[in-house]
N, C-alpha and C positions, 0 to 999 in steps of 0.2 A: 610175502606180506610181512611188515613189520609187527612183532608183538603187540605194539601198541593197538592195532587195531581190532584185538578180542577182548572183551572182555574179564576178567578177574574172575576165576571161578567160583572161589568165596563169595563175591558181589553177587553171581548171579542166583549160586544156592540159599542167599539169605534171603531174596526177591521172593523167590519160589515157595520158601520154609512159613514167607509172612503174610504175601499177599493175599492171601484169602479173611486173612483180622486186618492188614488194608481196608481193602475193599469193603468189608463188613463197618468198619469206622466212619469209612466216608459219607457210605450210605446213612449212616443213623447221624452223621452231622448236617447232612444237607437235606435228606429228607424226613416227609411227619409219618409217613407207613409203609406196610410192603405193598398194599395197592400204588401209593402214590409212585411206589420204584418200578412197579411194574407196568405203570401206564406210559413213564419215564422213559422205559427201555423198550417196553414191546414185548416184555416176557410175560409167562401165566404170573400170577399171585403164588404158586410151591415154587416156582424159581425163586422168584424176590427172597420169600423166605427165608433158603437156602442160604442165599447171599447175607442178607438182614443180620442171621443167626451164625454167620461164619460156619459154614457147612460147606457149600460149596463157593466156588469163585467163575467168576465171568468167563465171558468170552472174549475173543476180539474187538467186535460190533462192542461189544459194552461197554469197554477199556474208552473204544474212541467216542462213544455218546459222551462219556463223564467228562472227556478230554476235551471240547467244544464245549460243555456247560461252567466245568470247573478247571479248566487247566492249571491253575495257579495251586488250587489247593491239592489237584491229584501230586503234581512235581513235588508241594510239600513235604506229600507223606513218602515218599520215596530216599533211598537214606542217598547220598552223595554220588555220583557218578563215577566209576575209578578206572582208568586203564582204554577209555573211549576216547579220550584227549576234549573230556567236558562237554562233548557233544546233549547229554541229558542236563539239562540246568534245573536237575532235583538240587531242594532247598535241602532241608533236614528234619527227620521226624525223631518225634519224643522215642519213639520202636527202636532208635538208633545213638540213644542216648547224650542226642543235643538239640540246643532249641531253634525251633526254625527261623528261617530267615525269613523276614520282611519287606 
């Protein structure tokens, strides 16, 4: 397999280091509480929380719920795609130190 097709290790450590103040962002932009997240997604209310308060971070299942509601804004917050040959068409988030794209 060519290089090209793994990932950037850096890229994927800074996913990993962020995503859970992602996730915790999206949720307080998009929705009004942790009930409303947790009717949203199917989880108890100490999940939402969790999530709400950047504590913990999602699942799968939840990744793709958001991904079918908001896809445009989840790709936002995700910083560039590097070393996939652009297969992610993340925009760019403020987390990543430039303004999103439009």
């Amino acid at each position: 397999m060519s290089p090209g097709k793994f990932p950037d290790p850096a890229f994927v450590r800074s996913i990993r280091r962020n995503f859970v103040s992602i996730w915790s962002d999206y949720l307080r932009d998009n929705f009004v509480s942790t009930a409303h997240v947790a009717v949203t997604f199917g989880v108890d209310e100490s999940t939402a929380r969790g999530w709400w308060g950047a504590v913990t971070g999602p699942s799968g299942f939840a990744v793709a719920i958001a991904m079918t509601i908001h896809p445009e804004d989840i790709l936002r917050r995700l910083p560039p795609a590097r070393r996939w040959g652009g297969r992610l068409r993340a925009g760019c988030s403020r987390r990543w130190g430039r303004a999103s794209a439009a």
